[in-house]
C-alpha positions in Angstrom: 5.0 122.1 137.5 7.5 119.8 137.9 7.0 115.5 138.4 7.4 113.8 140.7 10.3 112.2 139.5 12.1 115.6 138.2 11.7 116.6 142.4 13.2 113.2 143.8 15.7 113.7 141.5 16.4 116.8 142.7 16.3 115.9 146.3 18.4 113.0 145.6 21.1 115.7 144.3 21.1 118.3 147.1 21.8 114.9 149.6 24.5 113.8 147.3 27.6 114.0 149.9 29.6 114.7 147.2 28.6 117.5 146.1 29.9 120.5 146.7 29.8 122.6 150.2 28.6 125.4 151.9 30.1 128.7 152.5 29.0 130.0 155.2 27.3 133.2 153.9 25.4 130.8 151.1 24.0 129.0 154.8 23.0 132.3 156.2 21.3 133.6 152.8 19.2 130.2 152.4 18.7 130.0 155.6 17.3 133.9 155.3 15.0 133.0 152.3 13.3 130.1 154.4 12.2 132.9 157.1 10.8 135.5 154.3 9.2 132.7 152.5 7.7 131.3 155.6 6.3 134.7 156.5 4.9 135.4 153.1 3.2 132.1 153.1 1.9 132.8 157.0 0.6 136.0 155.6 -1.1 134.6 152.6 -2.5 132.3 154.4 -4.2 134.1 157.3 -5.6 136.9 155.2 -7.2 133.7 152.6 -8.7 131.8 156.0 -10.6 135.2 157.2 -11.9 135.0 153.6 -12.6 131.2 153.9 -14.6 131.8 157.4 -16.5 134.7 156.1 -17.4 132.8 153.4 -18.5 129.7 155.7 -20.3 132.0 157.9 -22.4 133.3 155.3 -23.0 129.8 153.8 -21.1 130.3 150.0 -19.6 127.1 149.3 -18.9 127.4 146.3 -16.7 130.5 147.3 -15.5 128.9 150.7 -14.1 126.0 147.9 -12.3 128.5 145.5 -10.8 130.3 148.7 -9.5 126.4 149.8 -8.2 126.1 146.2 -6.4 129.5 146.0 -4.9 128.5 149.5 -3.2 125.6 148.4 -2.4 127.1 145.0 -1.0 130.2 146.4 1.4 127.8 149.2 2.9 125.6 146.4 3.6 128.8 144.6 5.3 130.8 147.3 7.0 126.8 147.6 8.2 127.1 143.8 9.3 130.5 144.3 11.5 130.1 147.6 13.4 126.6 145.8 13.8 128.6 142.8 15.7 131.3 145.1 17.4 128.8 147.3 18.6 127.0 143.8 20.2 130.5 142.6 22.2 130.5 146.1 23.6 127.5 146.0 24.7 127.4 142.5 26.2 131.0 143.1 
């Protein structure tokens, strides 16, 4: 995982109006990985929330909590994973 620093930093880079531009096709292609990544994470997510409501409904808390955790860990991974693609693109 990266800090919180190491992040703003990296933000503060990809802002940075002088760095370099955009071809088009680089545009299309990160603009592609956003719309996979936000369906993998749509799909993650509703499959882990059925889990999460059977869980409540049968009272396991202790399981309704590990679902909760495995929702968020399972977001910031798909998260890592689309940056990490959208990073390749624009340094390519």
């Amino acid at each position: 995982m990266k800090s919180a620093y190491e992040l703003a930093m990296e933000r503060l880079a990809k802002s940075d109006p002088a760095g370099k531009a955009l071809r088009p096709e680089q545009k299309n292609r990160l603009a592609e990985i956003d719309r996979v990544y936000q369906g993998k994470i749509a799909e993650r997510e509703i499959f882990l929330r059925q889990k999460l409501d059977a869980a409540l409904a049968g009272q396991q808390f202790d399981e309704a909590d590990k679902i909760r955790r495995q929702i968020a860990d399972e977001k910031a991974r798909l998260e890592d994973e689309r940056e990490v693609e959208k990073d390749r693109v624009r340094r390519g």
